[in-house]
C-alpha positions as CSV (number, residue, x, y, z in Angstrom):
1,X,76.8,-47.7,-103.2
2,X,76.9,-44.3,-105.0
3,X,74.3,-41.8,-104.7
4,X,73.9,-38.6,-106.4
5,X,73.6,-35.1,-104.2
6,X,71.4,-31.7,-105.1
7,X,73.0,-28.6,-105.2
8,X,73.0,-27.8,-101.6
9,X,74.2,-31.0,-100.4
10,X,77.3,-30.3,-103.1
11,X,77.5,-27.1,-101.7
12,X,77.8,-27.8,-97.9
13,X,79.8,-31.5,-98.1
14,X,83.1,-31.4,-96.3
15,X,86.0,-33.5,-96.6
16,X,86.8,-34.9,-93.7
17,X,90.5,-34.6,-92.1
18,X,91.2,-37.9,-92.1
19,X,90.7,-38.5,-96.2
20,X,93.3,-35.3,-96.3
21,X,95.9,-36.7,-94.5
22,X,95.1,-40.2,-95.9
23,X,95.8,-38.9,-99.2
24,X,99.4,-36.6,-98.3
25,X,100.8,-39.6,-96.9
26,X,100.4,-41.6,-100.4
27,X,104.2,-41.2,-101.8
28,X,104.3,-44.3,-103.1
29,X,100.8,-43.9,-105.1
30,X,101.9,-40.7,-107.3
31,X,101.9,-38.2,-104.8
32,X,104.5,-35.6,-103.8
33,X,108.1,-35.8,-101.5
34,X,108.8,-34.6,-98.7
35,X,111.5,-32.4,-98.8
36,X,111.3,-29.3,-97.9
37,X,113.2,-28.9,-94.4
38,X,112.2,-26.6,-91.3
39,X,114.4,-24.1,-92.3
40,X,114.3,-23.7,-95.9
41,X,110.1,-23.8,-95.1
42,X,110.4,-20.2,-93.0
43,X,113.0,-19.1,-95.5
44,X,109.6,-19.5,-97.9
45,X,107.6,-17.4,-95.6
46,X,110.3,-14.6,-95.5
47,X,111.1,-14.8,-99.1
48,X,107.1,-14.2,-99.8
49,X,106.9,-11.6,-97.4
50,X,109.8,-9.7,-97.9
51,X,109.2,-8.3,-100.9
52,X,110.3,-4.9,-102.4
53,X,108.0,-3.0,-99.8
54,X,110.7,-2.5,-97.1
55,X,112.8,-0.8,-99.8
56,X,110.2,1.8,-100.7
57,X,107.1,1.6,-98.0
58,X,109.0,4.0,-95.5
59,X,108.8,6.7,-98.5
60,X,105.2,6.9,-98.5
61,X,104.3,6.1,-94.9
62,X,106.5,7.9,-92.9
63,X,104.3,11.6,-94.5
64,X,101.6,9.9,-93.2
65,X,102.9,8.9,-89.5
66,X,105.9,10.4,-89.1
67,X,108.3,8.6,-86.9
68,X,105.4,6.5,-85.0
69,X,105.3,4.4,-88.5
70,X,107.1,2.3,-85.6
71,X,104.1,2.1,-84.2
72,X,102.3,1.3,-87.4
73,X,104.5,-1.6,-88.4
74,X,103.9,-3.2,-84.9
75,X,100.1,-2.7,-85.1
76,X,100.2,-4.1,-88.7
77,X,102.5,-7.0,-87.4
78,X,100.4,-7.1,-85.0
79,X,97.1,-8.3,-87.4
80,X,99.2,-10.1,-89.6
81,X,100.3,-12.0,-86.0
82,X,96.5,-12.9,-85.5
83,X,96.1,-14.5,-88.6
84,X,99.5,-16.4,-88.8
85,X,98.5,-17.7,-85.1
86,X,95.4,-19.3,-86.8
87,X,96.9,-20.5,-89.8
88,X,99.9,-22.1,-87.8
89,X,97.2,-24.4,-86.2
90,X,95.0,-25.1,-89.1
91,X,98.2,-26.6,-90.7
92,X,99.0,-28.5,-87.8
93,X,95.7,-29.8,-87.7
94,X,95.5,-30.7,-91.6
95,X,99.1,-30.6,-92.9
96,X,98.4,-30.9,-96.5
97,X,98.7,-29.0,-99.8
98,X,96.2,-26.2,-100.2
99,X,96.5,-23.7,-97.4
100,X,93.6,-22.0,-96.6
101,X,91.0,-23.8,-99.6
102,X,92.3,-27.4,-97.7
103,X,90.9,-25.7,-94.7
104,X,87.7,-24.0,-95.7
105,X,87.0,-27.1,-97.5
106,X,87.4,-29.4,-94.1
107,X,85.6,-26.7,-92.4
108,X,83.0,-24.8,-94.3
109,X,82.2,-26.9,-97.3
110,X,82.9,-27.6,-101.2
111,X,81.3,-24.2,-102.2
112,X,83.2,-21.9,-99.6
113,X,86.4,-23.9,-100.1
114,X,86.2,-23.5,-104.1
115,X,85.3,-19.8,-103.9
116,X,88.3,-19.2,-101.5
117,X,90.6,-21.3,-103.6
118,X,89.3,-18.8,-106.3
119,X,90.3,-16.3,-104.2
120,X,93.9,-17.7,-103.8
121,X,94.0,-18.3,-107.7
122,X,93.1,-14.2,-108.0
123,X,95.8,-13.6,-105.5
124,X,99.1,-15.7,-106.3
125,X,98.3,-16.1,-110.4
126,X,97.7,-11.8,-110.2
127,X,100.4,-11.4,-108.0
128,X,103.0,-13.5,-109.6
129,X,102.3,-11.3,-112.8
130,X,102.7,-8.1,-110.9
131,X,105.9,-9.0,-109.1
132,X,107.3,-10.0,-112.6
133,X,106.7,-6.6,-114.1
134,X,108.2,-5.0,-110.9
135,X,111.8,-6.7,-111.4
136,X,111.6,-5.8,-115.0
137,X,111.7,-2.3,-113.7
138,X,114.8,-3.3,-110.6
139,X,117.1,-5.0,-113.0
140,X,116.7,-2.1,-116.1
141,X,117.7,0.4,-113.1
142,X,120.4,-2.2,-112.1
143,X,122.0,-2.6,-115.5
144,X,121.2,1.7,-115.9
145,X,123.7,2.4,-112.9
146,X,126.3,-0.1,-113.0
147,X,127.1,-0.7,-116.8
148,X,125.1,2.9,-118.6
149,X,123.4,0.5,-120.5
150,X,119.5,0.7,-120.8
151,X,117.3,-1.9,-122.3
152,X,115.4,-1.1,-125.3
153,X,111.9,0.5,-124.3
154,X,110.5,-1.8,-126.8
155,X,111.3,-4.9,-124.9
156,X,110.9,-3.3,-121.3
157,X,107.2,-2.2,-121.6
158,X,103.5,-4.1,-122.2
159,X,101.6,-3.5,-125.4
160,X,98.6,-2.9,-123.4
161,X,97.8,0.4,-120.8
162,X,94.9,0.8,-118.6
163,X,92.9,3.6,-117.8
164,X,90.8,3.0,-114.6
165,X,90.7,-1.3,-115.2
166,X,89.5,-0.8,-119.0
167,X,92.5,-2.0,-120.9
168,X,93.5,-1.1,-124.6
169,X,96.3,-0.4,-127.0
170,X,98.8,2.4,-126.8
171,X,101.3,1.1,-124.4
172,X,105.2,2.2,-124.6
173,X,106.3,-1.2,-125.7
174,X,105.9,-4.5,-127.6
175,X,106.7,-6.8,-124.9
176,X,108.3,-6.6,-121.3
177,X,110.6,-9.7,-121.9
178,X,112.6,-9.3,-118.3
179,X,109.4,-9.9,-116.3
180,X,108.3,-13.2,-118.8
181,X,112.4,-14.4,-118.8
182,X,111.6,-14.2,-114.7
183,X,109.1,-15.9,-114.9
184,X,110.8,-18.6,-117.3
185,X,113.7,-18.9,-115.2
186,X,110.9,-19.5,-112.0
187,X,109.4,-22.7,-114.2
188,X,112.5,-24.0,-114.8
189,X,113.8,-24.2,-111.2
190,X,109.9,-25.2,-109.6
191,X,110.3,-28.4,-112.4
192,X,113.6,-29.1,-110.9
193,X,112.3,-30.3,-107.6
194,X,111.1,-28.9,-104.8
195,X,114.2,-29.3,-102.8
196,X,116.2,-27.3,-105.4
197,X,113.6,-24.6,-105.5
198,X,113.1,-24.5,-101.5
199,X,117.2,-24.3,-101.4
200,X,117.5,-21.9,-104.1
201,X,114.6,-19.6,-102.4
202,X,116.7,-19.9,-99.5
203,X,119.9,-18.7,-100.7
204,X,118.1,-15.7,-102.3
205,X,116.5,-15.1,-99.2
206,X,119.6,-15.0,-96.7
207,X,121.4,-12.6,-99.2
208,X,118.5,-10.3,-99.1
209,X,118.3,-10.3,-95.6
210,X,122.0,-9.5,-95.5
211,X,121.4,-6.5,-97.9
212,X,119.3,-5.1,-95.1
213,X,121.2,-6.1,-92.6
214,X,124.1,-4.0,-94.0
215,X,121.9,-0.9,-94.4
216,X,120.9,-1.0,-90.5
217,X,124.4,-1.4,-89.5
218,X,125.2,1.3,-92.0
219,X,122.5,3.7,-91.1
220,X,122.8,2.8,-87.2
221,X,126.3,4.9,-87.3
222,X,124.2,8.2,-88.5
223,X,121.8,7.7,-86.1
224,X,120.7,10.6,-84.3
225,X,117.8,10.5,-81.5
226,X,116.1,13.9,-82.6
227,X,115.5,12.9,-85.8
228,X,112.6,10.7,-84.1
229,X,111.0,14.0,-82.8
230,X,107.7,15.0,-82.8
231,X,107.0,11.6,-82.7
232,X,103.4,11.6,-83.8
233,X,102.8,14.6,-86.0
234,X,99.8,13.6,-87.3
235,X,97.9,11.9,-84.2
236,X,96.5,8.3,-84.2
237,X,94.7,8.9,-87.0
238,X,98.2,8.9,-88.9
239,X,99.2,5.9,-87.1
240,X,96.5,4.1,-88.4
241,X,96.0,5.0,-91.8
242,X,99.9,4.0,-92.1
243,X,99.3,0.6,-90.4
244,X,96.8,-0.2,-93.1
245,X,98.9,0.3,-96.3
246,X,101.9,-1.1,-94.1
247,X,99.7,-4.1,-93.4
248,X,100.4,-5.5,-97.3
249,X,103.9,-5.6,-96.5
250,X,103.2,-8.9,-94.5
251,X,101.0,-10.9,-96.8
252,X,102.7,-13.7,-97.9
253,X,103.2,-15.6,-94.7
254,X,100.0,-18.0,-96.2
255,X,102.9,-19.5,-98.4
256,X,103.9,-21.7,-95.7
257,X,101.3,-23.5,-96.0
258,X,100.8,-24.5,-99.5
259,X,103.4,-26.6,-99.1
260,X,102.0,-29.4,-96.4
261,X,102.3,-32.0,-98.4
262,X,106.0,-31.6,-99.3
263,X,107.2,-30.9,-95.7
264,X,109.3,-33.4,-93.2
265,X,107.2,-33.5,-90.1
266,X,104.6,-31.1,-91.0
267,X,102.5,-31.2,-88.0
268,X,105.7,-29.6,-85.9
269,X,107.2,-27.2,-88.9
270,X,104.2,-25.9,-90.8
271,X,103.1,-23.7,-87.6
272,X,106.6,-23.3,-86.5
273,X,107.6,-22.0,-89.5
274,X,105.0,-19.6,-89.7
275,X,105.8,-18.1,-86.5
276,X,109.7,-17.9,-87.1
277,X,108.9,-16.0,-90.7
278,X,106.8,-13.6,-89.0
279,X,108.8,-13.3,-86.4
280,X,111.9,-12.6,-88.8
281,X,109.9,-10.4,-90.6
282,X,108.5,-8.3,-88.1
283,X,112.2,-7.8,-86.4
284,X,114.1,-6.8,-89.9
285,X,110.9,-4.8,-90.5
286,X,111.6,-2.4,-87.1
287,X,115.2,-2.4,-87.7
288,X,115.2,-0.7,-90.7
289,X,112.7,1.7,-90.0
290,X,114.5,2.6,-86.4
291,X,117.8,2.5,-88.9
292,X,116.4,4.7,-91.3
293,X,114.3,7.1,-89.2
294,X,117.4,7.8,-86.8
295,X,119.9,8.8,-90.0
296,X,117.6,10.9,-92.0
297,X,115.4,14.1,-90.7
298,X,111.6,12.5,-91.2
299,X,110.9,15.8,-93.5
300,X,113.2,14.2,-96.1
301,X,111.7,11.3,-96.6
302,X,108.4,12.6,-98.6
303,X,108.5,11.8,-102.2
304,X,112.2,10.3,-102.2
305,X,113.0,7.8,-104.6
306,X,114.9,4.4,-103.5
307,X,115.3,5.9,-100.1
308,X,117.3,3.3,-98.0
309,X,120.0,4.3,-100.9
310,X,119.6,7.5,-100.8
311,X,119.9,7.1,-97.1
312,X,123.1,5.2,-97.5
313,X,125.0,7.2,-100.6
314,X,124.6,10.4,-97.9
315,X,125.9,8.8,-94.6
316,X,128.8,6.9,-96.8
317,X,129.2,9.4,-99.9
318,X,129.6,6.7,-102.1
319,X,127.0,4.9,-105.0
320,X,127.8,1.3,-104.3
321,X,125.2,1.5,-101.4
322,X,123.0,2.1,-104.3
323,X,124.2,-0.8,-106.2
324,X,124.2,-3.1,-102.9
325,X,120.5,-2.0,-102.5
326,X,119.5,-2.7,-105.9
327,X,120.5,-6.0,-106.4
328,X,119.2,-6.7,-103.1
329,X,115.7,-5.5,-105.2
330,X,116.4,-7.7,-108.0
331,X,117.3,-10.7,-105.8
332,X,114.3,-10.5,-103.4
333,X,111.6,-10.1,-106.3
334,X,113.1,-13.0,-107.7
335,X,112.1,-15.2,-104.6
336,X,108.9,-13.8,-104.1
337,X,107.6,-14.7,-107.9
338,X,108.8,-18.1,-107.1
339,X,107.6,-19.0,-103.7
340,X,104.3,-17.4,-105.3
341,X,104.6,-19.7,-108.6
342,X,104.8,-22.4,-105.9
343,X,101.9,-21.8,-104.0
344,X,99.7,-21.6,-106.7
345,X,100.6,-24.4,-108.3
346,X,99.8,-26.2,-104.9
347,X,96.2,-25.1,-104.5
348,X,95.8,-26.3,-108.0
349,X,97.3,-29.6,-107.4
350,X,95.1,-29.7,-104.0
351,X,91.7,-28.6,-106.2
352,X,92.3,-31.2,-109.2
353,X,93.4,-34.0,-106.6
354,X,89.7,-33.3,-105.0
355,X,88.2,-33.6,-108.5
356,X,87.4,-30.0,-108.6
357,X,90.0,-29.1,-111.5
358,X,91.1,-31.8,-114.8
359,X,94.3,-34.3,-113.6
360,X,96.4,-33.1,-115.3
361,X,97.0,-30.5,-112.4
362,X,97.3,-33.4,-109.9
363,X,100.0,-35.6,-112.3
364,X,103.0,-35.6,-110.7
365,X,106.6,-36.3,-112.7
366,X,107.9,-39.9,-111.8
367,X,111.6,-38.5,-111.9
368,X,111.5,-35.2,-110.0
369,X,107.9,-36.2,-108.1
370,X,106.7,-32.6,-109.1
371,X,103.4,-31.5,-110.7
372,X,104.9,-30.7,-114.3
373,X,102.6,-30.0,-116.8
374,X,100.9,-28.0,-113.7
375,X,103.8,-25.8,-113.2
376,X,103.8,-24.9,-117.0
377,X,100.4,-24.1,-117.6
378,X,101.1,-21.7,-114.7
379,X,104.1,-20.1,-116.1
380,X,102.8,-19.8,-119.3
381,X,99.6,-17.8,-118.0
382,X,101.8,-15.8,-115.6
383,X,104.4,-14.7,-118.1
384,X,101.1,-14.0,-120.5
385,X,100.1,-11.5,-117.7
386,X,103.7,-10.1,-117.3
387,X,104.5,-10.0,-120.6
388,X,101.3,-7.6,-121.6
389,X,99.5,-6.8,-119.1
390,X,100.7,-3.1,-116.8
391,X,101.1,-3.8,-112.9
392,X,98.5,-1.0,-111.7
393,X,95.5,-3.0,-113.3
394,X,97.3,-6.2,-111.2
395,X,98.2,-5.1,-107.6
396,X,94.4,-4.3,-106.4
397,X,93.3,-7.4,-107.2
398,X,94.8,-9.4,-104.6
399,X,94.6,-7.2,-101.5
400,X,91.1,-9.1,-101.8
401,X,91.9,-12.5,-102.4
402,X,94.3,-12.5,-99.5
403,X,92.1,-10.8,-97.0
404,X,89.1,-13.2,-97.7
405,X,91.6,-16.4,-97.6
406,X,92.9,-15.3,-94.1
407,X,88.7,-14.5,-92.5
408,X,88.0,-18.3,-93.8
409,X,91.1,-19.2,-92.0
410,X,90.5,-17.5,-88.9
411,X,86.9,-18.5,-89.2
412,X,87.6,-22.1,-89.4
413,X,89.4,-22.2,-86.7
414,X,86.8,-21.4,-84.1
415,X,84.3,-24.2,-85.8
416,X,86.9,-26.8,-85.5
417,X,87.3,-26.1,-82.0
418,X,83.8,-26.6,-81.5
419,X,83.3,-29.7,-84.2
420,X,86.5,-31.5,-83.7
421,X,87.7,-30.6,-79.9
422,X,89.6,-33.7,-79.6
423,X,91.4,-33.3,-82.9
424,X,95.1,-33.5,-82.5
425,X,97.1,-30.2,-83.1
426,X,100.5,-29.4,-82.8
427,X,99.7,-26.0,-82.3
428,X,96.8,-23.9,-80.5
429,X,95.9,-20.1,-80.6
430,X,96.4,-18.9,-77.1
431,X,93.5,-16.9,-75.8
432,X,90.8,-18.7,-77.9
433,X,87.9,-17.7,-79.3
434,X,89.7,-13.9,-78.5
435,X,92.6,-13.9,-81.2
436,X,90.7,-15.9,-83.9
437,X,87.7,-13.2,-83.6
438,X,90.4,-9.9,-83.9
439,X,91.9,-11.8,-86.5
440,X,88.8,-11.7,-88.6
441,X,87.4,-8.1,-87.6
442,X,91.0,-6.6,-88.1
443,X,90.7,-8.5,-92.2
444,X,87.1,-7.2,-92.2
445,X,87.8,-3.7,-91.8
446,X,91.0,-3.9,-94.2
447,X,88.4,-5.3,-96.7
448,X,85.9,-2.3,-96.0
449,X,89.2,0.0,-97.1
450,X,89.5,-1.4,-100.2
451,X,87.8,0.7,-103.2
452,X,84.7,0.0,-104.8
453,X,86.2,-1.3,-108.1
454,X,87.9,-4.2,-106.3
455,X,84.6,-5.5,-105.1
456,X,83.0,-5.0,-108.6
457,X,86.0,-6.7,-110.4
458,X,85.7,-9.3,-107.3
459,X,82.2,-10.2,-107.8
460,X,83.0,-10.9,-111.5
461,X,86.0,-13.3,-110.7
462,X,83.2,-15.0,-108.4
463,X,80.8,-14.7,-110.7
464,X,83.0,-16.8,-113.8
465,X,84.2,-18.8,-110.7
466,X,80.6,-19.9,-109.8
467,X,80.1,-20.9,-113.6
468,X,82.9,-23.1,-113.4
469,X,81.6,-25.0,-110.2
470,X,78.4,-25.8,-111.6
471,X,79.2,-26.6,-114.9
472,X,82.6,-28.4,-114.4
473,X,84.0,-28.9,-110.3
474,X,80.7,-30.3,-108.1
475,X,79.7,-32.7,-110.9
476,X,83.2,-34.3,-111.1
477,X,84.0,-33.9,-107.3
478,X,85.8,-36.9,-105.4
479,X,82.6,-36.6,-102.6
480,X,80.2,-36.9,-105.7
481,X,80.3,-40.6,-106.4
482,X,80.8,-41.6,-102.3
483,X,77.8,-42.3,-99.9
484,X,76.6,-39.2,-98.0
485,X,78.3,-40.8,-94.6
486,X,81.5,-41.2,-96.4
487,X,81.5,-37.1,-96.8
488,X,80.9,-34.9,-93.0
């Protein structure tokens, strides 16, 4: 029997953990494969996480800290730790497609779990367009110092610059054709399969780590121990305000998880995985800082461009550090816009499978058992972005999308614990309710950093994103048409 719901009932309906997992493990009824192995699932959360940051974060932060930005990174680690604790046992507990809109929407309700998955929509769709634009900029320097040869301005630029976030006319260029190519290149490979995409991700992300693994042993050979003194020039009040931009350097971990529904034996490797990237991350993180710290005096690094090269071309007198280190660039953005591509073509598959989005997000090719026609639209409205849109209107945009996705997280963990206390897990977070609750103040007061034009630009993203819900998503909801017991 069907009944119809009012607004609120809409609004508060959960989907209950069972219908999730129900509807992952229906292969042979158009759903995805599982494919993606334990490995090549933390080499996702790596390649997300390690972005370009590393290269250039110590430039900025180490002013700011001095040589305790050690201490910044492991307090920054440290909050990022908290809320990949949580996520790694949300996924064990529903191990689907999603991530963290699959989790508000088991714990919080259809109107929570559509406004976080507009969240995640601001934050891969934006962020995809900004990384684009950034390896634009890697591979033009790339090309600059190892062949002289610079790509025409015309084709390396967006139409469009922004002043504040009002956009208009007047930019440098026509079109910046690298970051759209990129982005091309990303659509092909995600339509391949998810194993060759999950393999290829994993390549690129060994070779970057390899790139910094040759600048520590490099830089480990200049290292002198007085470089690291005074210490704390600044206080704790240095510390801290580097642990906060630092803190950026880690999103990307929540990857992992969009992928639940293409993993073998998801219950064991979606938290496991999230704790080995972290872990990886947070290791190769401290390295090169240590590394870099001990070889270079901390009043050099203030304003220095492409520092781990610089840091390299003095202690070895050569450029081909240089080149090492800018390939590695060109190599690591590439596996960030495509683990990001990824993930957002998951939530989308997620939302439209749950009625909240048109099927055609949810239609999965026969041949390569891949959401097609989702992955284009994707690419086409990334490259869009890439192509004429400049990165500084981009990049703000989803520090807030990430931090809200990661309090809903946190935040559904301590319900479930109290709703569903028998509810299998294959992973717990330790010291419970503790961690989940530092895990959500620590995202609050990175939100409360954030400037007022991201909130105001926020609330208009919710704002079109509550339109949509009410004209389009609760009326053609999979928990419309089902009796009221059916939903929780």
């Amino acid at each position: 029997m069907t009944q119809r719901t009012g607004l609120a009932q809409r609004l508060l309906r959960r989907k209950p953990i069972e219908q999730f997992i129900a509807q992952s493990q229906a292969h042979d009824q158009g759903g995805l494969r599982r494919s993606i192995s334990l490995f090549q699932l933390t080499m996702f959360g790596v390649g997300a996480t390690i972005g370009t940051g590393i290269f250039f974060v110590l430039a900025e932060q180490v002013p700011t800290a001095g040589p305790a930005v050690l201490v910044s990174f492991l307090i920054a680690g440290l909050a990022a730790g908290l809320t990949a604790l949580c996520y790694a046992e949300m996924s064990s507990m529903i191990p689907v497609s999603g991530s963290s809109y699959s989790y508000a929407y088991a714990t919080l309700g259809e109107g929570v779990a559509f406004m976080v998955a507009a969240c995640l929509i601001m934050e891969y769709g934006v962020s995809a367009g900004a990384v684009a634009v950034g390896w634009s900029e890697y591979l033009h320097n790339l090309l600059l110092i190892t062949t002289g040869y610079e790509l025409p301005r015309a084709f390396l630029h967006a139409p469009l610059v922004a002043e504040g976030y009002s956009l208009h006319p007047g930019g440098d260029g026509y079109v910046n054709l690298p970051a759209a190519i990129l982005v091309g290149m990303c659509c092909l490979l995600l339509i391949r399969g998810s194993r060759e995409s999950a393999r290829a991700n994993a390549v690129m992300v060994v070779i970057k780590l390899g790139v910094l693994a040759l600048f520590i042993a490099v830089a480990l050979t200049a290292y002198r121990a007085e470089n690291l003194t005074p210490f704390a020039p600044h206080g704790f009040a240095g510390i801290s305000a580097a642990a906060g931009s630092i803190f950026f350097t880690f999103v990307g971990l929540d990857a992992v998880s969009t992928a639940g529904d293409e993993v073998e034996n998801p219950r064991r490797n979606l938290p496991l995985a999230i704790i080995l990237a972290l872990v990886i991350v947070i290791s190769f993180y401290l390295l090169v800082a240590l590394a870099a710290l001990g070889a270079q005096p901390q009043s050099q690094f203030a304003g220095q461009e492409a520092g781990l090269s610089v840091i390299l071309q003095n202690i070895t007198g050569s450029t081909i550090p240089s080149v090492i280190l800018s390939a590695g660039a060109v190599i690591s953005v590439f596996s960030v816009t495509l683990v990001v591509l990824y993930g957002q073509t998951r939530v989308l598959f997620a939302m439209s499978r749950d009625g909240m989005l048109p099927r055609i997000f949810s239609r999965v090719n026969p041949h390569t058992l891949t959401p097609t026609a989702n992955t284009i639209i994707v690419c086409c409205c990334v490259a869009a972005i890439a192509a004429f849109l400049p990165s500084d209107v981009l990049w703000d945009l989803t520090s807030m999308g990430t931090l809200v996705a990661f309090t809903v997280v946190s935040a559904g963990v301590i319900i479930l614990r109290y709703r569903r206390p028998d509810a299998h897990r294959g992973f717990r977070v330790p010291f419970f309710p503790l961690l989940p609750i530092l895990s959500i103040l620590s995202c609050l007061y990175l939100i409360s950093s954030l400037s007022l034009i991201v909130f105001k630009l926020t609330a208009i993203w919710a704002i079109l994103a509550a339109i949509m819900y009410l004209a389009y998503s609760s009326r053609n909801s999979a928990l419309e048409n089902v009796t009221p017991e059916a939903a929780e």
